[in-house]
N, C-alpha and C positions, 0 to 999 in steps of 0.2 A: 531574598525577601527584601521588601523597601519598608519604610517606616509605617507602615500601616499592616504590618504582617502579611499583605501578598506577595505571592512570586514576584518576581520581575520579567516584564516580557520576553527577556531573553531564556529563562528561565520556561515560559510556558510555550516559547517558539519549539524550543528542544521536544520538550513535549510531547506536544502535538505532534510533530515531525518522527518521534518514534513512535506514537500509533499507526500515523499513516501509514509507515513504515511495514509493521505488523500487518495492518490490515492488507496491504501489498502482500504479505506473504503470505497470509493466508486463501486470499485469493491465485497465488498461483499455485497454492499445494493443490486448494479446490480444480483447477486447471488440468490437474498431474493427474490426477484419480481421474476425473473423467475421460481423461483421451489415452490413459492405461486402459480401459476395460473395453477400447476399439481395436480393431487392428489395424498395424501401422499405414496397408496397404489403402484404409479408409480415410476420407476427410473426416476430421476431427468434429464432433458435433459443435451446434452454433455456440453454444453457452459455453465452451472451452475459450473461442474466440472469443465470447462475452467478459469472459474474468481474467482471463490475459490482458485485453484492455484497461480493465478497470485496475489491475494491478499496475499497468503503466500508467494510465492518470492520477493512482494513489500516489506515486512514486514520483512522479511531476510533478504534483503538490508538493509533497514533504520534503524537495531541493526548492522551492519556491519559501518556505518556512527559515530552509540552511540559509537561502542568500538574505532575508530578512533577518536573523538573528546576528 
């Protein structure tokens, strides 16, 4: 905290970077559940692909957040 009682950005860098983080995660448990209930021998449906990605852009961020702080 700095003299005004806010965090300090390094402080809110961390943060952030563990939601993203989470939110990464939760997007690839969502990932795990849908291409469970295919069989292996199937292409995975699109929205698997969908949040597999998006857990990889979450996750790009929130190392973009680590080299900032």
């Amino acid at each position: 905290m700095n003299s005004n009682d806010y965090p300090d950005e390094g402080t809110i860098n961390i943060r952030l970077r563990q939601i993203l983080l989470e939110l990464a995660r939760r997007e690839d448990d969502i990932a795990h559940t849908e291409a469970a209930a295919v069989p292996y021998w199937d292409s995975p449906p699109l929205s698997v692909v969908g949040h597999r990605a998006a857990a990889d852009s979450l996750r790009f961020e929130a190392d973009r957040f680590l080299q900032a702080s």
